[in-house]
N, C-alpha and C positions, 0 to 999 in steps of 0.2 A: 504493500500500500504506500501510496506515497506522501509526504509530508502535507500539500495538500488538501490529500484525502482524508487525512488523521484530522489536522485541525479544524475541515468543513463541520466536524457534528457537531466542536467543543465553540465553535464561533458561532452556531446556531443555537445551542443552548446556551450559550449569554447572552445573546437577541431577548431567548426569552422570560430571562430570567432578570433582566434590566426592564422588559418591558412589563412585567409583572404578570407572565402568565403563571409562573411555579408560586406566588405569592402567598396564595392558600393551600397550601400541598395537608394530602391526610393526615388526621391526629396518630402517633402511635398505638392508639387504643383511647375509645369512644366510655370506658369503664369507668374512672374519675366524675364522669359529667352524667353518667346513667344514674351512678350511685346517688349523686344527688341531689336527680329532676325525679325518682320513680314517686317518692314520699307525694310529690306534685299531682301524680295520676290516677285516676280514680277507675274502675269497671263499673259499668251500670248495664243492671239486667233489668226490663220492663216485662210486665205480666197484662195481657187484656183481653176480658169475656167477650166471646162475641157470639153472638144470636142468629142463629138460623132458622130455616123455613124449609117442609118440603120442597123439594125441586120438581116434582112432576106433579101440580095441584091436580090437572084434570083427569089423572088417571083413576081409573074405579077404585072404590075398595076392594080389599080382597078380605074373605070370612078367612079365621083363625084357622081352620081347616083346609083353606083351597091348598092345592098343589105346588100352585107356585110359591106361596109363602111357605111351606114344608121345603121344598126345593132348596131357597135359598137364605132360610132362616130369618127369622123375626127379625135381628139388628138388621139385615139388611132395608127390609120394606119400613120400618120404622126410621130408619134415616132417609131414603128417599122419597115416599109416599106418606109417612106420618102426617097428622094434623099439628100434633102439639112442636110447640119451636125447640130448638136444640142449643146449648149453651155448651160451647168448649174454649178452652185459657191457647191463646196463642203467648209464646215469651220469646224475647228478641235481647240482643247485646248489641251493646256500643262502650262509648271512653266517653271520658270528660278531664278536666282539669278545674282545682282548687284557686278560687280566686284569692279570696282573702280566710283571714282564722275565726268568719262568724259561721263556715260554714257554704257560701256559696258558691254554686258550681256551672263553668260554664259547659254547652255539649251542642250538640244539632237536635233541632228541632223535632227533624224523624225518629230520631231516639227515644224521645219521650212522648210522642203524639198521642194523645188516646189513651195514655196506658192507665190502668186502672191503680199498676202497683208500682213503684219506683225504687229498687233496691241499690244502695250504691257499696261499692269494696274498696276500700283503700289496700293500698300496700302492703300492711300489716295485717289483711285479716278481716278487719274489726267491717262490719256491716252498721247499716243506718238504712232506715227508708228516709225518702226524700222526698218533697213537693215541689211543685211546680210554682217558678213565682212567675213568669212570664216567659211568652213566644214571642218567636217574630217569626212567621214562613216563608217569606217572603225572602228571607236569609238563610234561612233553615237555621236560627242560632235559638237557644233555649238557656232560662238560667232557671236553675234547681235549687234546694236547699238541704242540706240536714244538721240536726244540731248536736256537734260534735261534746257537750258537755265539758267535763274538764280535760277531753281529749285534746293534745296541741297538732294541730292542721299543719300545715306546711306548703304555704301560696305561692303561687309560680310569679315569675316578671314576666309583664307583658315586655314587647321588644314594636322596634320600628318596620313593619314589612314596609314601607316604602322605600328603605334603606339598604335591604338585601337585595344583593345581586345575582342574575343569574348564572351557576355555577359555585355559589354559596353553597357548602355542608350545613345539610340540616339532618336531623333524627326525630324519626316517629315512637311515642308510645303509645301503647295501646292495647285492645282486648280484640283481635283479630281471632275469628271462631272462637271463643272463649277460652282461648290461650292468651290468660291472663298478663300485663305488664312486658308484652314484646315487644321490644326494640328493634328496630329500623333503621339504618341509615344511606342517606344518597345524597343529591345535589338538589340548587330547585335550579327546574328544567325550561320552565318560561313563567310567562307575569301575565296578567290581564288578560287573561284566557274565558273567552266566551262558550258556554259549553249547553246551554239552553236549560238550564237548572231553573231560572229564574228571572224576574226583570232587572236585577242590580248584578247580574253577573259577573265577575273580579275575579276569578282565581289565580293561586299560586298553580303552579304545577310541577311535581316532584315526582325522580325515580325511585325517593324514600320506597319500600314495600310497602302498600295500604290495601286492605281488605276488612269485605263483612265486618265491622265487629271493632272499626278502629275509627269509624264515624265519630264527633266529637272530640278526641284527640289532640294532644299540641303536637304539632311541629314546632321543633324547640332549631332555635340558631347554636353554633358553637360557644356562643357566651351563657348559653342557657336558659334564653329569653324565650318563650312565644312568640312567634312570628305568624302563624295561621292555626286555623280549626280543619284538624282532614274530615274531611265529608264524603267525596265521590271517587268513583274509581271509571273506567272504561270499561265495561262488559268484554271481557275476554283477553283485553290487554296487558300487560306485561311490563312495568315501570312506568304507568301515567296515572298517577296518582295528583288528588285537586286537596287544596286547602281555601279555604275565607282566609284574606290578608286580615290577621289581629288590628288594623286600623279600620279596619271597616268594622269590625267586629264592638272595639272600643264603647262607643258612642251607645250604639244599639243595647247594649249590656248595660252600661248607667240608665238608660230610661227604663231599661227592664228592671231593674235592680228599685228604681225609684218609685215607676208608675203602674207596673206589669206589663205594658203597652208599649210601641213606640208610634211617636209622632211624626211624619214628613213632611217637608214642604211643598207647594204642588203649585205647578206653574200654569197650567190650564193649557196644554196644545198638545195637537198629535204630531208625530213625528215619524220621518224613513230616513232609509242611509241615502247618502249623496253619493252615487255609484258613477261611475269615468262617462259615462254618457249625460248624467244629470248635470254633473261636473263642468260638461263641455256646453250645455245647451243656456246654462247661469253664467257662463263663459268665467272661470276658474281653470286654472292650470293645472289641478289636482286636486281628487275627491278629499273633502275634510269640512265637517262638518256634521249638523243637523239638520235637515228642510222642514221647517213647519209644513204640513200639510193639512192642516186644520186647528184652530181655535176657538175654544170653546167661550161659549156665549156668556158673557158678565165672567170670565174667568179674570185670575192676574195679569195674564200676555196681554189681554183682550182689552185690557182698562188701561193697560202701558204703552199700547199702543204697537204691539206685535203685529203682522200681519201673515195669512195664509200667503207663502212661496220665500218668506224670509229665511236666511239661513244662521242659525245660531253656530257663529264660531269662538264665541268666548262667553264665560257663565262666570262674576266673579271672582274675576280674574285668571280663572282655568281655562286655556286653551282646547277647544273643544275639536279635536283629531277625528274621531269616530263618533257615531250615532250613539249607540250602546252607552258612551261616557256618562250622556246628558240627565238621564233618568237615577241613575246613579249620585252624581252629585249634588241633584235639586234633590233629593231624600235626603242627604244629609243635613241639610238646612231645616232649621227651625222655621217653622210656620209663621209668618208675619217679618221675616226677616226681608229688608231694603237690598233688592242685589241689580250689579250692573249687569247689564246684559247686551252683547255685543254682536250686529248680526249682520250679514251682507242685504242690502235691498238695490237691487236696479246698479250690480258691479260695483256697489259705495259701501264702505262701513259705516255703521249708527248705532249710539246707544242709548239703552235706553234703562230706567230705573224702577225693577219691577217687587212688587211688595207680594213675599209669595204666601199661597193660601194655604191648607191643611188638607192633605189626601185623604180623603174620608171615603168608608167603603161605601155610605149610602149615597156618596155621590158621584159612581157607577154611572156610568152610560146602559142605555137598555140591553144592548148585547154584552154588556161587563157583569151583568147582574144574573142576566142566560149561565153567564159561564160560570161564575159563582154557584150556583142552582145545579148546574151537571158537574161542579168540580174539578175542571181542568183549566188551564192556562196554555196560550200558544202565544208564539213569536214570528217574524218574519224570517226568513231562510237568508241568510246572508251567506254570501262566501266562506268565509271560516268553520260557519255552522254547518253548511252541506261539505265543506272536506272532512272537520271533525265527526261527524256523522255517516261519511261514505255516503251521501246521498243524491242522486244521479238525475237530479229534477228539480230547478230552480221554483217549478210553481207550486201553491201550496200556501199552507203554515205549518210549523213543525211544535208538536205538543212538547211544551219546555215544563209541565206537573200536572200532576195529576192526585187528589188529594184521596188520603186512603178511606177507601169505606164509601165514597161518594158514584151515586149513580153513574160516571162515569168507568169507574173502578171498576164496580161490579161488572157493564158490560163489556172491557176489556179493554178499554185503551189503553197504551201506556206512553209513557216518556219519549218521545223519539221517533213517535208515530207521526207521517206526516195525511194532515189531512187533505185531501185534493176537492170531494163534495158537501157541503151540506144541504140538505132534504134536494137534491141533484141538481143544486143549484152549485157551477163550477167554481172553484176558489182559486184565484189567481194570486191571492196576497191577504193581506192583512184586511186591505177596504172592502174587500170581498166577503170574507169573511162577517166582519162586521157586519155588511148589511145582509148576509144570508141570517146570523142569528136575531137580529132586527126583525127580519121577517118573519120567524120562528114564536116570537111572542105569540103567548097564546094556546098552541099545540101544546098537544101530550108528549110527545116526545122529538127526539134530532136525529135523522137518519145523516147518521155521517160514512163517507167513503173514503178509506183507510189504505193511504200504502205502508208497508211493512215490512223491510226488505226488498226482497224482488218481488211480489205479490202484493196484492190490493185485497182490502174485504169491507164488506158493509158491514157498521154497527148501529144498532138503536138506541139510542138513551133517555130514558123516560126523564120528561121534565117534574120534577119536586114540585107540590103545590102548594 
């Protein structure tokens, strides 16, 4: 080899070692900092009854003698065909982590949803049931309680996820299949990850290991802070594992903590992404932004002076990149708060000073209140969503929840379903949408047309009355 050849590796690895790629190189052992974040982590097993009904009501009776009841045994026709309803305990696992030493615990919302019975495990053993002191699902974030007596707790630090970078060591604990206090470690893998979870979507994304069972969970930074809540995984995936940035998390958790409730700001207008043709036609050099596509009548925008085709490129001071941002950061805002707001009209900047209102559910649009009723939420399909999703079909809207136990539930939809009909009325988007359930008022039920993969199916869902 020649002299050359010797020094080419050693003159590229001080490139990168000046440039600070070796700068976080692995810990010797991740042991020191396990020891003591575990006291931090909590298991929580949830217990809830639930009520059934024959499934075949119009099938005959059968006498305690026919045949086919001899055939295939009383349990059987009594769980199918019975009148009387049936009660059996579903129980689930998830994590959480220890806020402070009065006992409060933060976890995902799906964790505790429903559940009739909340049992939490610390480290040591020792058990506590817990209560619920407030949701938010719209985050999936939940805060719990139990009262440890004169037991001493052991509260984690929150840390700054705005601050971590991608390629940062982080370590998951958690209760994955009820393999209690398992540790995890990887990098985080990307930031602001859109994943159709919900309308304030934000995640971390880590090749940490996360499964079943490690929902609510910290992902803790190498200083040993909180930095996100793991919640989701990819169905079938393999190191893509989602957390809640602990800064979104923050906020949500004091109002829980204070009110049971949280409050948001609410700006009053509809919105879509500003895609390279919209881009082009508002004549912009590149998509960025929000496009009001509608304002709602006596809302905040509407009194400020917003108008339908404006484009929202800054929100109080936050530059507004993506569509997705904008819903996101008007919920962090307190209700009545005075914000600038910055928007393109007619190829000119303008701003303007809007005083925002309070997102209240019963102030629902008629097909918000449909969807509320059948229990699902849907989004627009955006680029990221149909690659994250492997979905081969721009038209649509793709069901970003689905809430458990709700007429929808039951008739199957799930997470990731995209719908293309309602009652055979085509859905092209989001406005489509709308006013197909708009129409829907009324009826018994939503015949909705479901793609699923490579397959489509029709579902019914009976409207709540």
């Amino acid at each position: 080899m020649t002299r050359r050849n010797v020094l080419l590796p050693l003159v590229l690895a001080g490139v990168l070692v000046a440039t600070g790629a070796f700068a976080r190189s692995a810990p010797d052992s991740f042991a020191p900092l396990v020891e003591r974040l575990k006291p931090s982590v909590v298991n929580i097993a949830t217990t809830k009854v639930v009520k059934t009904r024959r499934l075949f009501r119009n099938f005959p009776r059968l006498g305690p003698n026919d045949p086919f009841r001899e055939f295939f045994g009383d349990d059987f026709f009594d769980r199918f065909f019975g009148n009387q309803p049936r009660e059996f305990k579903t129980q689930s696992l998830g994590s959480g982590f220890i806020l402070d030493r009065e006992g409060y615990i933060i976890t995902n919302n799906h964790v505790v949803e429903s559940a009739d019975e909340i049992v939490v495990r610390l480290s040591d053993e020792h058990e506590f049931e817990a209560t619920v002191v407030g949701t938010d699902p719209k985050t999936d974030i939940a805060l719990i309680k139990i009262d440890p007596g004169e037991l001493r707790l052991h509260p984690v630090n929150l840390g700054d996820s705005d601050r971590i970078r991608v390629g940062d060591w982080v370590i998951a604990i958690g209760n994955p299949f009820g393999y209690g206090h398992t540790v995890t470690a990887g990098i985080i893998s990307a930031k602001e990850r859109v994943i159709g979870a919900g309308p304030y979507d934000n995640f971390l994304q880590t090749d940490a290991a996360i499964n079943p069972g490690n929902s609510g969970g910290p992902l803790f930074d190498m200083e040993g802070r909180v930095v996100g809540i793991n919640t989701a995984i990819v169905a079938g995936g393999t190191g893509i594992g989602f957390a809640i940035p602990v800064n979104m998390a923050r906020e949500i958790v004091t109002q829980l903590k204070e009110r049971g409730k949280v409050t948001r700001g609410w700006l009053g207008v509809m919105i879509q992404e500003v895609t390279k043709e919209l881009a082009d036609s508002f004549g912009l050099k590149e998509p960025r932004g929000a496009l009001i596509s509608d304002v709602v009548e006596g809302g905040p925008a509407e009194k400020a002076g917003l108008k339908r085709g404006d484009i929202i490129i800054e929100f109080d001071g936050v530059k507004i990149q993506k569509m997705n941002q904008l819903p996101r950061i008007v919920a962090e805002h307190s209700p009545g708060s005075k914000v600038k707001v910055v928007v393109l009209r007619d190829g000119k900047e303008k701003t303007f000073t809007v005083t925002l209102g309070e997102l209240k559910e019963e102030e629902l649009s008629g097909e918000a209140r449909i969807e509320k009723d059948l229990g699902l939420t849907v989004q627009e399909i955006t680029p990221e969503l149909r690659k994250h999703l492997n979905l081969d079909t721009d038209s649509g809207v793709v069901v970003s929840g689905v809430e458990p136990g709700s007429p929808a539930a039951q008739a199957g939809i799930r997470r990731g379903d995209v719908i293309l009909e309602v009652n055979q009325r085509e859905v092209r988007g989001l406005d489509d949408y709308r006013e197909a359930l708009e129409a829907a008022k009324g009826k018994e039920s939503v015949l909705f047309l479901v793609k699923r993969g490579a397959g489509t199916l029709y579902v019914v869902v009976p409207l709540s009355k």
